[in-house]
N, C-alpha and C positions, 0 to 999 in steps of 0.2 A: 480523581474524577473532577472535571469543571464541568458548571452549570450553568448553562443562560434559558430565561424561560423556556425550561421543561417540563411544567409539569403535570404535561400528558402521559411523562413515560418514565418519568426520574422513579417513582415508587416500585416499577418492576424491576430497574434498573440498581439499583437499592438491596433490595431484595436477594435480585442473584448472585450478589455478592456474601450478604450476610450468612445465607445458607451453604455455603460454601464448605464440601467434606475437611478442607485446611480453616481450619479457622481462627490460627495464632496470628492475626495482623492486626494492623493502624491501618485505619481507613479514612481518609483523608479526603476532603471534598468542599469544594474551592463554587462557592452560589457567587457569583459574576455579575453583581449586583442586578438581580432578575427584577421586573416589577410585577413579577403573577407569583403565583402559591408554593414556588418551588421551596423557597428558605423555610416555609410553614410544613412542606412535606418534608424535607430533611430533617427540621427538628422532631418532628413526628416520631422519630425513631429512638427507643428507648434501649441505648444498645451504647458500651463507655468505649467500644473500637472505632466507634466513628466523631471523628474530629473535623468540625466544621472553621472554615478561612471565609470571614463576609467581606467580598471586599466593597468599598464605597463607593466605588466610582468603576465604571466598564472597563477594565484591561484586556479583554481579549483573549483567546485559548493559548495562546504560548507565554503573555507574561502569568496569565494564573495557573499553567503547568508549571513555568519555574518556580513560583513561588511553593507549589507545595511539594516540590522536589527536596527546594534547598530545605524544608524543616522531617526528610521523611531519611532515617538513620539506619533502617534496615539496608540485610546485604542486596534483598532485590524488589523491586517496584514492580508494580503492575498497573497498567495503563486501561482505563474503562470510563466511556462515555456515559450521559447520561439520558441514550435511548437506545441502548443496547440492552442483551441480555445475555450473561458469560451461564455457559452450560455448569451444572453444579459441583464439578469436579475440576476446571479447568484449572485452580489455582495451584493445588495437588498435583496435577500432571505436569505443570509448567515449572515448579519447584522441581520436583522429583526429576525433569529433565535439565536441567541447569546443574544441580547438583551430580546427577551423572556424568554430562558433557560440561567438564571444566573448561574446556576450550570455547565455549558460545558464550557469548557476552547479550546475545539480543533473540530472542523467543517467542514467535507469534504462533498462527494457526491456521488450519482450516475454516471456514465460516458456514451459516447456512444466511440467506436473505430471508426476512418476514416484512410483513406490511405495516401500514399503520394501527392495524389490529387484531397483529401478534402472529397471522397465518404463515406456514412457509412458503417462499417463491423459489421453487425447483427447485435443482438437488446442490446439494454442498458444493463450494466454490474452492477450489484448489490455489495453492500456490505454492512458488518451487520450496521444494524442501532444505534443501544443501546451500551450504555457502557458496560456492562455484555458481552453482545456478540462480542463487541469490543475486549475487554481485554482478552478473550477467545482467539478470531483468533490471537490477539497480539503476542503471546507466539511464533508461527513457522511462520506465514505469517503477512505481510504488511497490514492493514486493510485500508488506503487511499490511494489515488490516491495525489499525493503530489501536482500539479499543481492545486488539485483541493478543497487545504486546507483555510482554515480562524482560524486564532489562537488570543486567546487575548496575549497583550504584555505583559502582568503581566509574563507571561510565565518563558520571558526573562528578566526582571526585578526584578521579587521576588526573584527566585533560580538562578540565574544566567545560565540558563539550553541555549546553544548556540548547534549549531551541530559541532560534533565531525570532525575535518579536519583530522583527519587519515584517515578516509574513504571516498576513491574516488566514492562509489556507496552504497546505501544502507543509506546515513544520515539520511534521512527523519526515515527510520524504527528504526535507534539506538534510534533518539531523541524521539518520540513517544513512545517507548519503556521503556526509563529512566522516561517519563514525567507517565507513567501512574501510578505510586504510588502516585501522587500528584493532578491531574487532572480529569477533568470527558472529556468519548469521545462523540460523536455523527457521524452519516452521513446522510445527507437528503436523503430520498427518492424519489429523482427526480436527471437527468440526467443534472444535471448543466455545464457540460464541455465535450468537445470533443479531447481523446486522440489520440493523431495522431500515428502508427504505421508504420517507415520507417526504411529503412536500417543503416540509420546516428545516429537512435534514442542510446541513452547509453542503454536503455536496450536491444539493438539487438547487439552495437556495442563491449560492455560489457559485454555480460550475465557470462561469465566464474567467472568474480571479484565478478559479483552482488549476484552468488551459492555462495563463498567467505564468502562474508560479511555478507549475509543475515546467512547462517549457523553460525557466529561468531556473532549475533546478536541474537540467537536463543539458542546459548550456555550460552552467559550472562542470557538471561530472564531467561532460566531453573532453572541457579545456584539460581539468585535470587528469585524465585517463588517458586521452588520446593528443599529446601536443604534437603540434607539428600537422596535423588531421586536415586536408584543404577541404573544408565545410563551414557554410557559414549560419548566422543566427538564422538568420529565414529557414533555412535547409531543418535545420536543428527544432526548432519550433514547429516543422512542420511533419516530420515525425514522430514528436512528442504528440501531436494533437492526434492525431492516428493510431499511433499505437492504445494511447489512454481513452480510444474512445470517443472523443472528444468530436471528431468529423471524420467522416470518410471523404477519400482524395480527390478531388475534381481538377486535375492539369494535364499539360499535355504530355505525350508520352516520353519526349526524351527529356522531362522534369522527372518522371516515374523515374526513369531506366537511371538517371542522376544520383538520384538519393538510394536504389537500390544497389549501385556501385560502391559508394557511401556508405552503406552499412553492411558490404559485405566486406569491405576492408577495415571496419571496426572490429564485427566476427571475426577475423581471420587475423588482426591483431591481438585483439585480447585473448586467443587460445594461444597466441606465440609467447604473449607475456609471459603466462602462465606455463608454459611449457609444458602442458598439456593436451591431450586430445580432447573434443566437445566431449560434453556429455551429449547421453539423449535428449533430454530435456532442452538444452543449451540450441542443439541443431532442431527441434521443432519448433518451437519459440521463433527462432529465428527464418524458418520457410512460413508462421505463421504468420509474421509482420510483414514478409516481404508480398506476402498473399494481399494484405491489408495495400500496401500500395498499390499491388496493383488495382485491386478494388474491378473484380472481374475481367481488365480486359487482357485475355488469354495470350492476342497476339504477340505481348511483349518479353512472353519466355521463349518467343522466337526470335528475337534479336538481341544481338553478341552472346551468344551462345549461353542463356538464360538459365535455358531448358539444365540444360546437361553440367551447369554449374550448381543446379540444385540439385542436381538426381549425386552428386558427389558428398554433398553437406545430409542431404535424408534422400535415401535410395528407393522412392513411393516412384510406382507408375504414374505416366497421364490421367489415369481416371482416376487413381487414387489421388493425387493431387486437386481433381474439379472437387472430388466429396469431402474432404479438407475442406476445401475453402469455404465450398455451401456450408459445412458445418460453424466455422468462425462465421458466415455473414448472419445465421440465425443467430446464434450465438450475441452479435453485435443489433439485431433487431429485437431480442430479448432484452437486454440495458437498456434500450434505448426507452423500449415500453414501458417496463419500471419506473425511470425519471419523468417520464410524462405524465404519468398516474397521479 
């Protein structure tokens, strides 16, 4: 865990850790040289698993990630913010699955969103399970929730693979990103942690750097996944912000019909790579993003034969398609309301 004046939420944050059904670890927690109560509320804790790093001077969340990587000697790490709150078994389940599945290198979850005072906000938030459909979302959007990761250290120790301190927002998706030529992903399907959603949080306080990074994270994957790909960084950037959320599309339509051309030749290489057929997951995801460009306007699945190129990839009627998308735009008015909050 790293700390920068938390300490509205460090103490809960703290806690759900300590009480933890697994309770053989080093607990490790990196105070970012805070100037409120937070280093007085960690010491607070009378408990010899938890080992505190002061650093002197502001590093920032990925040079004080590395730092408490490079001193943490177990076979697997777990990654936990400090205004989060991990469900009381999560560490046990995420062990207990690592250890099962030798083949996963990197272990997130389910989530539920709560507010700044602890409520829940709607129901558990999914994300893909499988590596396939991992490495799929990989490519434009985030697929874990970083607070709510367990990685083995091999990670860090075979390739030397650390997060990137260029980036003040976004390391979790670069490193994940780099690591996926080498690793296998997974996420449980259970709601292991509770994202807390406040004003203070980086991704509200952020979000302009986090469109930034994540698009210059999305530009790397491309090059690498896709060479040869005629797309350019605008193109790139400009699916990255849509898909994450970030903006809905305002251009004209044969800019739309562009980048959905563009991404359906991505799809349709990365299942060649793979020499594979989509999964489910893989072909809604992907009707879901192309719904996002279009961003309502219907009549563009009537030209170059739109329609009937997606009734091939997911085989929903026309009106099952309008109630899709109605669903993704509450969906996307529900985030939005959150961050505004």
């Amino acid at each position: 865990m790293s700390a920068y004046n938390a300490e509205d939420y460090i103490l809960q944050s703290i806690e759900s850790i300590l009480n933890q059904t697994f309770s053989n670890f080093r607990f490790v927690i990196v105070n970012d040289c805070s100037s409120d109560k937070t280093l007085d509320i960690i010491k607070s804790f009378d408990d010899s698993r938890i080992f505190i790093i002061d650093n002197k001077k502001r590093l920032g969340l990925a040079s004080s990630l590395n730092k408490a990587f490079a001193i943490c000697k177990s076979r697997f790490i777990a990654r936990m913010d400090a205004d989060d709150i991990s469900r009381y078994d999560r560490l046990e389940k995420q062990i207990n699955f690592l250890r099962k599945n030798k083949d996963i290198s990197i272990v997130g979850s389910y989530y539920h969103r709560i507010n700044s005072k602890g409520s829940r906000l709607g129901f558990s938030v999914k994300k893909p399970s499988h590596n396939r459909d991992i490495l799929w979302s990989l490519i434009f959007v985030n697929p874990f929730v970083h607070s709510s990761i367990m990685l083995r250290s091999s990670i860090f120790s075979s390739l030397c693979m650390y997060y990137d301190e260029s980036f003040d927002t976004s390391q979790d998706y670069d490193l994940w990103s780099r690591s996926g030529e080498f690793f296998r992903f997974a996420n449980i399907n259970e709601p292991l942690l509770s994202l807390r959603i406040h004003k203070n949080a980086i991704s509200v306080q952020k979000r302009g750097r986090q469109q930034i990074n994540s698009s210059r994270v999305a530009i790397s994957n491309i090059s690498r996944f896709f060479k040869g790909l005629n797309i350019d960084n605008e193109e790139i950037q400009c699916m990255s912000a849509i898909f994450n959320s970030f903006d809905m599309i305002n251009s004209p339509n044969y800019k739309k019909l562009d980048l959905i051309e563009k991404y359906l030749s991505m799809f349709h290489s990365f299942c060649f790579r793979n020499n594979k057929r989509p999964t489910s997951y893989q072909k809604k995801i992907t009707c879901r993003n192309i719904f996002l460009i279009i961003n309502g306007d219907f009549k563009i699945l009537l030209k170059r034969g739109l329609f009937f190129r997606l009734l091939r990839i997911y085989p929903f009627g026309l009106f099952d398609y309008i109630i899709f998308f109605l669903k993704e735009l509450l969906k996307y008015a529900f985030r939005r309301n959150f961050i505004n909050r």
